[in-house]
Steps between C-alpha positions, in 0.01 A plus 500: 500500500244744694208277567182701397230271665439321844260273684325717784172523595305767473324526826755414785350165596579161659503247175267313683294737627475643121424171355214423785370853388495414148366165529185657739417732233509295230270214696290802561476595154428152347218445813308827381442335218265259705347760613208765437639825371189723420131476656348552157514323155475811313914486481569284153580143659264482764741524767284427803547106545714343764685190395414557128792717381368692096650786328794728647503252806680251284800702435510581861471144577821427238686812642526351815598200448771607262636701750501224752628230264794709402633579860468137601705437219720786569549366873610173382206289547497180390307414210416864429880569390461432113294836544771736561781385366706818467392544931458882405206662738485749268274271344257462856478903460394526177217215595423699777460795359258348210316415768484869620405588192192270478429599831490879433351492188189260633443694787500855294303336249216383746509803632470737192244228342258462863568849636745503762754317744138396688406257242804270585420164705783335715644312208596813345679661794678172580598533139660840532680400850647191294675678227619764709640300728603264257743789363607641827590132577676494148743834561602336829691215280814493374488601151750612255558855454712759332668699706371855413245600242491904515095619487384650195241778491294519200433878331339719774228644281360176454438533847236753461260262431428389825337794614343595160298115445294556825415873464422393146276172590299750766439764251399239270267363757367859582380540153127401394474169325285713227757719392679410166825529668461277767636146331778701380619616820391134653759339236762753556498494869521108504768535257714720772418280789642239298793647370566634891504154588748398219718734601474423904554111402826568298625730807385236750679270246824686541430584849479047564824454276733772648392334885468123397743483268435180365798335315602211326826266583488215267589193698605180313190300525589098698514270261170334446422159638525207197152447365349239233481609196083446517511693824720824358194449208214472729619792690519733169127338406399656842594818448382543181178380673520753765565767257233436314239513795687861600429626150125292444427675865589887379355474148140378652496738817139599440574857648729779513571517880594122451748536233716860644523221812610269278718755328641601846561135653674390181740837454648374836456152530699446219818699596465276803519196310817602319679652794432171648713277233202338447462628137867466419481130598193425249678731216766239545279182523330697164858518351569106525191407393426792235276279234275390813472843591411615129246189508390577814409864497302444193292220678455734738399821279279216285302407824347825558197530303463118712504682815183758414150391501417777276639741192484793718870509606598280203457814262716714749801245419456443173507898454840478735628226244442776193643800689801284646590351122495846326715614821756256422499569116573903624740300749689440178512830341555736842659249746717318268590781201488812725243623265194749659166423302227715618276316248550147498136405587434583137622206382267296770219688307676421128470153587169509625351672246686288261336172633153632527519606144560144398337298733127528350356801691159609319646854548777455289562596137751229436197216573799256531509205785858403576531176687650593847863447403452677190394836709739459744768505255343772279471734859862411588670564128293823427595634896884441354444636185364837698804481724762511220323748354482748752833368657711541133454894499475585882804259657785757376324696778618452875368550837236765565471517108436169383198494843348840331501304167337187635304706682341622214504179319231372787290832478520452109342129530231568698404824280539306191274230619253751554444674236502161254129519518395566160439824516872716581679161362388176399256255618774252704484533908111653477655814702401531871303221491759227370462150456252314653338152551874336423430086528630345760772260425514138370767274552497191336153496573514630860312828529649687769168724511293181699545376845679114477570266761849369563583296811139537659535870493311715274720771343331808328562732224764710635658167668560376210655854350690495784696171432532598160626854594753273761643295202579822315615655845764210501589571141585855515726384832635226320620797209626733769693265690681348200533824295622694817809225577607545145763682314189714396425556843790587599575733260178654603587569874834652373318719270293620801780544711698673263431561116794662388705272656377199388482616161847580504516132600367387187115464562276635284300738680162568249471175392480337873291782597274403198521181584387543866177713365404235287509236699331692785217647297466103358459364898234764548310447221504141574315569787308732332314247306385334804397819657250558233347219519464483879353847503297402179504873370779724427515895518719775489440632822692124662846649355602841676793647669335480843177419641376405838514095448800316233602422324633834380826594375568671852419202686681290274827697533390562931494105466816424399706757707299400784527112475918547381590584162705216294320177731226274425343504797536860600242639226267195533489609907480851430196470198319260821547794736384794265194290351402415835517802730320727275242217477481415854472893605209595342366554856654793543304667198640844408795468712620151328765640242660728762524228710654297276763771350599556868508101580748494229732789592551318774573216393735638247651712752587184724591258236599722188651164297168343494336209717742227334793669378760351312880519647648797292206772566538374894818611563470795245210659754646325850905568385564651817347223719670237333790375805846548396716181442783410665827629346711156557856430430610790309521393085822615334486642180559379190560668110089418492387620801744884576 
């Protein structure tokens, strides 16, 4: 068998020498971090303190010592080895170059923020030296490689943008402030410079894989050393722990510099950690013990509104917790049945309305006040009813026809909600200005609208929405998980894969497909009903195709293909990641959804299965990477098998 990888380094170096490299930069990386970076505190951290490491310095500080922890490990140290188990330096480069990252992007950011390279103090020098020799250091270890990855050039007109952003930025810049045309030309030459830069990444990106060719060579991992039960549980604990702090610590980054470093460290740091073994080795520990792990990442979800001394980054989750449930309901419906539905936050929006129409709002006509169960129930039922409705006449329809139709179907909501305003329709939603002043909820006399104290810690209103919005989160997983290991499910995924083929099989092909519509559009509106009463007023304009924050039906469906369609954790990642970013970029003003769309090409471009695929759609876009296996004895045939 012709052996399509190999363990070489990079950069012809003495091992030693290489790992004496690495291990200098990545000292001098974490030491930066103790030192003063900028001479003013106008940068967003204050970064001018020695010994008193704030903001971006953090991740530089945790860059470094990543890096350094994982070649120790990968040398064989003792006590560090339970690090790397898989001894792979692939997994010190990626560290390394995480660190890089931080490094470049803090320095450019000082520098674009203060006004030049002159702003930078001796911490932030010794920074850049660190990662770059950190990653020099890196290429100089043996790491495992294919063998030959031809260079690909991307179209050459797209290459015409390099010239054309500058000469459009200085004509831009030549033109009066006063005239009308001068934001216009402002947006569209920042728009070029950053679509030049896309497009000089992803050939820098090809550039880096066709000379590094990083590869993979799957090494049985040693057999772990025996641990106590307790121990193998106290270790999951930990990590659940530890992931928690990595998530608390990007949700309350106070500004956007801080959170693209975030973004940066934890693209990298991550594919260090699994090149490592490190991840496969807790997946198993997670496998043995699976009900501590189900207990145990709910602790830990539960114990973040404990971790906040205010509601200010407590609303930002809660909001994650809607947009991740109604991903998981479309989860259903696209990953699961194959189906496209360009409209499914429509039946978020059925169910919200729904509840707000029943749960004693002044504003509306019904002048009903369900108890909470009541309106959850009467938002989830109603959201089905709407998606057997719409799903009965449209389902015959496949692919690009049946996402026109539900296309439509969202447009046709929205529309319909405004004009029931007493005047083109009747007096129901109150038009554009929908349904205000909704209660807050009571539950069994606990009114989620005031601040309580539990354990010494006083949780607010939307601390208490969000554990409310977590026990509904775990509900709609609980559904998915069971419904998508049944015969249901199943029949499902073969109905995606194939229709015609699996109804010549036998399955019934429009009533699963009604089935899947129903029980997705009854998941959203589930959390629909919470939505409106955490937002306390509900409008039209919260339900479009596309808008610049979710949830949307295009981030809905963006959230699901980007976690990995058909898992549970894939669109619950994904939703965290689109909420987030658009949130957390706000700095860049105009510039912030072109950003974004160009963040996520990408991203999709690099990982097209999704952030957590499942097995099938891995090998469906990496077929030809997947090794060959050995041929063996030779099997003779049989009547079965000629």
């Amino acid at each position: 068998m012709t052996t399509t990888t190999e363990t070489t380094p990079v950069i012809p170096l003495p091992a030693r020498a290489a790992a004496a490299v690495t291990a200098l930069g990545a000292l001098a990386t974490a030491a930066s971090a103790a030192m003063s970076w900028t001479w003013t505190s106008e940068f967003p951290g204050d970064l001018t303190y020695y010994g008193s490491p704030a903001g971006l310095q953090w991740l530089a500080l945790a860059a470094g010592l990543l890096t350094l922890v994982l070649l120790l490990a990968g040398q064989g140290v003792p006590g560090l080895r339970w690090a790397a188990p898989a001894r792979s330096h692939n997994a010190v480069l990626y560290a390394a170059t995480g660190a890089l990252a931080v490094a470049v992007y803090s320095v450019a950011a000082v520098s674009t923020e203060l006004g030049g390279l002159a702003n930078l103090e001796p911490g932030g020098w010794v920074l850049a030296a660190g990662g770059l020799i950190s990653v020099l250091g890196a290429l100089g270890l043996p790491l495992d490689r294919r063998t030959a990855v031809p260079l690909r050039i991307l179209d050459k007109r797209l290459f015409l943008l390099v010239p054309v952003a500058p000469a459009a930025w200085f004509a831009a810049h030549a033109i009066p402030e006063d005239k009308p045309v001068a934001p216009v030309m402002t947006a569209l030459a920042g728009g070029l410079a950053i679509a030049a830069g896309a497009v000089l990444l992803l050939q820098l990106g090809h550039l880096a894989n066709s000379t590094v060719r990083l590869g993979r060579i799957d090494r049985p991992l040693p057999a772990p050393r025996p641990l106590p039960s307790w121990l193998e549980v106290l270790l999951i604990v930990l990590a659940f722990g530890l992931g928690l702090f990595a998530i608390t610590f990007g949700i309350d980054t106070e500004y956007g510099e801080l959170f693209t470093g975030y973004l940066l460290f934890v693209a990298l740091a991550v594919p260090a950690l699994s090149r490592s073994g490190l991840l496969a080795r807790l997946r198993a520990l997670t496998v043995k013990h699976r009900p501590v792990t189900t207990g145990a990442a709910f602790a830990a979800a539960a114990s973040f509104p404990f971790t906040q001394t205010s509601d200010q980054y407590t609303s930002v989750a809660t909001n994650i917790l809607i947009f991740a449930t109604v991903a998981l309901g479309l989860n259903i419906v696209v990953g699961l049945a194959g189906l496209l539905d360009l409209g499914y936050v429509a039946f978020l929006g059925v169910g919200a309305y729904a509840a707000a129409l029943v749960s004693g709002s002044p504003a509306s006509p019904i002048h009903v006040q369900f108890p909470f169960w009541a309106a959850m129930l009467t938002g989830a039922v109603v959201s089905m009813v709407f998606g057997v409705l719409i799903g009965a006449p449209t389902l015959r329809l496949r692919g690009d026809y049946l996402a026109i139709v539900t296309l439509g179907f969202g447009e046709i909501f929205r529309i319909t909600m405004l004009n029931l305003n007493g005047t083109t329709g009747p007096k129901v939603t109150n038009g554009s200005n929908g349904i205000p002043r909704i209660p807050d909820l009571q539950i069994l006399g606990f009114d989620l609208g005031k601040p309580h104290t539990v354990l010494g810690v006083e949780l607010g209103r939307f601390s208490n929405y969000y554990l409310l919005m977590l026990l509904v989160t775990a509900l709609v997983v609980l559904v998915f998980a069971r419904v998508g290991n049944s015969r249901i499910g199943r029949a499902w995924v073969a109905i995606r894969e194939d229709e015609t083929a699996a109804e010549a099989m036998g399955i019934n092909g429009f009533r699963l497909k009604l089935l899947a519509f129903a029980l997705g559009a009854l998941l959203a509106g589930l959390a629909g009903t919470v939505q409106a009463h955490v937002s306390y007023t509900v409008t039209p304009d919260q339900y479009t195709f596309a808008e610049a924050l979710p949830p949307n039906s295009a981030f809905l469906l963006a959230a699901v293909i980007l976690g990995g369609m058909g898992t549970i954790s894939g669109p619950l990642a994904g939703a965290t990641l689109l909420f987030l970013i658009p949130k957390k970029l706000e700095f860049l003003a105009d510039y912030q959804l072109l950003a974004f769309g160009a963040a996520l090409i990408v991203l999709m471009r690099v990982r097209p299965e999704g952030l957590i695929p499942n097995r099938r759609q891995q090998l469906e876009f990496h077929e030809a990477a997947v090794p060959a296996q050995a041929s063996g004895e030779p099997t003779a045939l049989t009547k079965a098998g000629a």
